[in-house]
N, C-alpha and C positions, 0 to 999 in steps of 0.2 A: 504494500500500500504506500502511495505517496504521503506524505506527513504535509499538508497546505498550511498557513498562515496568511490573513487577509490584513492590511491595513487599510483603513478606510470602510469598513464594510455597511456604512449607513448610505450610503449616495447609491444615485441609478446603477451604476457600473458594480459596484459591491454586492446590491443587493440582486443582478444577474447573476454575478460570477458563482452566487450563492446558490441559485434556483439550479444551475447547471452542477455545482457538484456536490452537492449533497444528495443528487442521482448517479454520481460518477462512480463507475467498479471498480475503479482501482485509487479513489483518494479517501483518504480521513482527516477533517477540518478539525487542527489543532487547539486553531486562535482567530478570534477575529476580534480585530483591534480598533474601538472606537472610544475614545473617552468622554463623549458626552454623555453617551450612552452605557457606560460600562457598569455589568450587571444585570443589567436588563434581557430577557429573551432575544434572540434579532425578528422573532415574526413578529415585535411590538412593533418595531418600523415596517418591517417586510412582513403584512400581514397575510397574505397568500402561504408562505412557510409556517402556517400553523397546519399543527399535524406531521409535516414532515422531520423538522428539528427543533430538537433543544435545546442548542447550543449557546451560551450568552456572550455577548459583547464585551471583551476582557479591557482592561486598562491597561495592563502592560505585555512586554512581548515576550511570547514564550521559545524559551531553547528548544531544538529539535527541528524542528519544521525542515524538510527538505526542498519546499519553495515558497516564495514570498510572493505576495501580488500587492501592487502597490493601488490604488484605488483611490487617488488620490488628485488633488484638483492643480492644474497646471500651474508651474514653481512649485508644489509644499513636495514633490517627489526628492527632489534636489535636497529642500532644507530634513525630510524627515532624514536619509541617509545620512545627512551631516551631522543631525542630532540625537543619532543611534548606531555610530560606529563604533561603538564596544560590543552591541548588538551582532552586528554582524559581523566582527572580527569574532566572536565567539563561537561564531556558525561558519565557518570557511567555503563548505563544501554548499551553503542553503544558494540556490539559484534563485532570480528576480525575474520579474516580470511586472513592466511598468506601464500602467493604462495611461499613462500623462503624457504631453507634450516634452515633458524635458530631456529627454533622452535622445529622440528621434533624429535630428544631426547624427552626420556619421561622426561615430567618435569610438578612440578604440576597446573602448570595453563595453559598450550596450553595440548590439545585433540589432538589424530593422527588424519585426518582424510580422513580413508578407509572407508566408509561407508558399506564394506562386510567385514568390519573385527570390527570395532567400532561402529555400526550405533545408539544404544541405547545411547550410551556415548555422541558422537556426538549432539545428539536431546537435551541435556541437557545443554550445553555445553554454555559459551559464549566467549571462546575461542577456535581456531583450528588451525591447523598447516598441509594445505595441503601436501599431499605426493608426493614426487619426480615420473617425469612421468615414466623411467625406474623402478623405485620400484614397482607404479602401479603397473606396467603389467608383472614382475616378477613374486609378489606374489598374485597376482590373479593366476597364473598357481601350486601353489604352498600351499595355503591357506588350499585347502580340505584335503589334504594329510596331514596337519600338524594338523588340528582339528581330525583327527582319530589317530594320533601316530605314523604314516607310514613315517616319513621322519629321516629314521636310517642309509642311507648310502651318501655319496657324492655325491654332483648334480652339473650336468654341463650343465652350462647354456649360450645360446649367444644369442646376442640381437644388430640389427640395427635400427640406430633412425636419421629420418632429419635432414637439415640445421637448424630447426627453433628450435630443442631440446638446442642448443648453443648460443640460446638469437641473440639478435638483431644488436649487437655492433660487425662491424665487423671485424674476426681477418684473418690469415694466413691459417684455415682452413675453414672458412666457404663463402669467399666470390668465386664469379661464375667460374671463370676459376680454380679454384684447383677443385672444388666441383664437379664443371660440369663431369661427364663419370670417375666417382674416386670413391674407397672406401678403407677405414684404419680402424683399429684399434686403439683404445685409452686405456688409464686407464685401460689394462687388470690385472684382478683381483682384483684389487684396488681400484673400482670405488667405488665412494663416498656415491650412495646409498644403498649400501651393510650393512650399521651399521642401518640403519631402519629397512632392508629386515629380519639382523636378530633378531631385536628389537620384531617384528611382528610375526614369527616364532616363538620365546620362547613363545608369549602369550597366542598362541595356547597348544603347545608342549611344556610343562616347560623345560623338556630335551633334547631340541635340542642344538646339538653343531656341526653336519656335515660342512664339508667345502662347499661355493658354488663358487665354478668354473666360475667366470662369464667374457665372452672376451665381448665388446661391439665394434661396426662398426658405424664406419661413412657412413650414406648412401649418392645416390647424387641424394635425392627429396627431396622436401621440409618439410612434414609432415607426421608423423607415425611413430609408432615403430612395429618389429615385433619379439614376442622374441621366441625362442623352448629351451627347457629345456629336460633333461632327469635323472632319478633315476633308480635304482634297485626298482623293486618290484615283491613280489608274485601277485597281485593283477589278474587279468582277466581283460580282455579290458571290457569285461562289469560292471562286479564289480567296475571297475575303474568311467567305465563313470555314475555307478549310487550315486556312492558318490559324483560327481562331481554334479549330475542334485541336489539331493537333499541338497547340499551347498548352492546351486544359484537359488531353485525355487523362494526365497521371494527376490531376488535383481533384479531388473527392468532393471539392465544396462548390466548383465555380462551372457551373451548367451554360452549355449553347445552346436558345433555342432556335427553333422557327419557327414558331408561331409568337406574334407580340404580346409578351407578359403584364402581369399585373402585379403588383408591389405586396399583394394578400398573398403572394405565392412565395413570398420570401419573410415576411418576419412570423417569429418565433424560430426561427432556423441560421443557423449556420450557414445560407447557400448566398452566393450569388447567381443571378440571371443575366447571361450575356446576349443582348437580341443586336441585331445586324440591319438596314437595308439600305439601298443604293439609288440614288436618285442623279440622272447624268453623273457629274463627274464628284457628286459629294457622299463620301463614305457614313453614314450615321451608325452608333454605335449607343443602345440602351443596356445601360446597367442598373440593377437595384439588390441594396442589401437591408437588411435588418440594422440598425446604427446601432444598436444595445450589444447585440449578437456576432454576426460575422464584422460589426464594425467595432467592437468592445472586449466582452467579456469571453464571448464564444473563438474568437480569434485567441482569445491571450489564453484558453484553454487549449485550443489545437495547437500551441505553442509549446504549452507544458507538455502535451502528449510527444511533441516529436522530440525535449526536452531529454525526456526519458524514454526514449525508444518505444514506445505505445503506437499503436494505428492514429494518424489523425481522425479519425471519426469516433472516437471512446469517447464515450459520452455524450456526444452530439447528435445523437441521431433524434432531432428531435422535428418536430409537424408543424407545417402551417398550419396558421389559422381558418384558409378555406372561406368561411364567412365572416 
């Protein structure tokens, strides 16, 4: 059994990474470390976990754990490590795993981790640095194009993503009457995960340097993103789709369709949907993930599984919602 320790496990992303392994076969949750809360059951916050655990929300961090998940709100990843390194000098061998922004520069001790973009690096690794959930699902529509050399002209891209893509804490846009029958614009072109996107890009395509266009929308549901993208290309709508199939026949989570999908087919699950089509000389490419899920916690899970040499689908085998 894997030995987990969570920090943060009161926020969205925590109280995922919870719902997914305390169904997991092969983990047992040591610790989840929250000090507001500490003592308290976690289905007090996460009230769907009643019934399943009874595990409570410790104050301090426990020895043992052989992975850490850090769950925590972009910068406090940085200062918790700084303010617990007797912590983990006392744990040598405990491996991390950071849902935060602060890692993801390349740097040489955290791993990106795309698993369809890093998965050998990853398996080796005992540091990681999950990917932002709009990056996700970016470059996954993006990735095959960039391993054959094909992304030489500017891409425009738009993507709408949940209340829950905005953390837990609430502000002016995310709480119920703005949210409710509303949708905005934010951070266009500007958005913050654009310096991974093209981190990830060059490591395919040494020479990429295209602009990408990207407007991102406030939706007004709770979960999912759904992004479409489009480039110039020669390519053929089939040509297109069979570098796509053969990119993604060995990854278990990122599906090619043909028939044009719907965003209910992807949350509650680990998958992305890669849909295709060709209009004259413009390539379109539709992606959609789950942001909690394959853009969060269930990434930073198939993370830990190739971590420890497990299947990436342990534990994830989990169902759309359908309706």
């Amino acid at each position: 059994m894997i030995k987990v320790g969570i920090a943060g496990g009161a926020g969205y992303t925590g109280g995922e990474l919870l719902r997914i392994l305390v169904h997991h076969p092969k983990v047992e949750i040591t610790f989840v470390h929250s000090k507001s809360n500490a003592g308290n059951p976690v289905y007090q916050v996460h009230g769907d976990l009643f019934g399943d655990t009874d595990i409570k929300f410790s104050e301090s961090l426990q020895n043992g754990a052989d992975v850490l998940f850090l769950c925590l709100g972009h910068g406090d990843s940085v200062k918790f490590i700084a303010d617990n390194q007797s912590f983990i000098n006392d744990n040598p061998d405990m491996k991390i795993i950071d849902l935060s922004q602060d890692f993801r520069p390349e740097n040489d001790d955290f791993i990106y981790g795309l698993p369809e973009l890093k998965r050998d690096m990853i398996a080796k690794a005992n540091k990681v640095a999950n990917p932002g959930c709009f990056a996700t699902c970016i470059q996954l529509g993006l990735l095959p194009l960039a391993k054959a050399g094909l992304l030489n002209t500017e891409i425009h891209t738009t993507g709408i993503t949940g209340s829950t893509g905005a953390g837990q804490k609430p502000t002016e846009t995310t709480h119920f009457s703005w949210r409710n029958d509303n949708i905005s614009v934010y951070k266009a072109f500007n958005h913050q995960h654009l310096k991974e996107i093209n981190q990830s890009l060059i490591f395919l395509q040494k020479d990429f340097s295209q602009k990408i266009n990207f407007i991102p929308y406030r939706g007004d549901f709770t979960r999912g993103i759904f992004v479409s993208q489009y480039i110039e290309s020669s390519l053929t709508l089939e040509e297109a789709y069979d570098l796509y199939n053969r990119f993604y026949e060995l990854h278990p989570f990122t599906h090619v369709a043909r028939t044009n999908p719907d965003m209910k087919q992807v949350v509650n699950t680990n998958k992305c949907i890669v849909y295709l089509e060709k209009n004259d000389n413009k390539l379109m490419i539709i992606t959609m993930i789950d942001n909690l899920i394959k853009g969060a916690s269930g990434q930073a899970v198939q993370n830990m599984n190739l971590m420890f040499g497990l299947s990436e689908k342990e534990g994830l085998n989990l169902k759309s919602i359908g309706y």
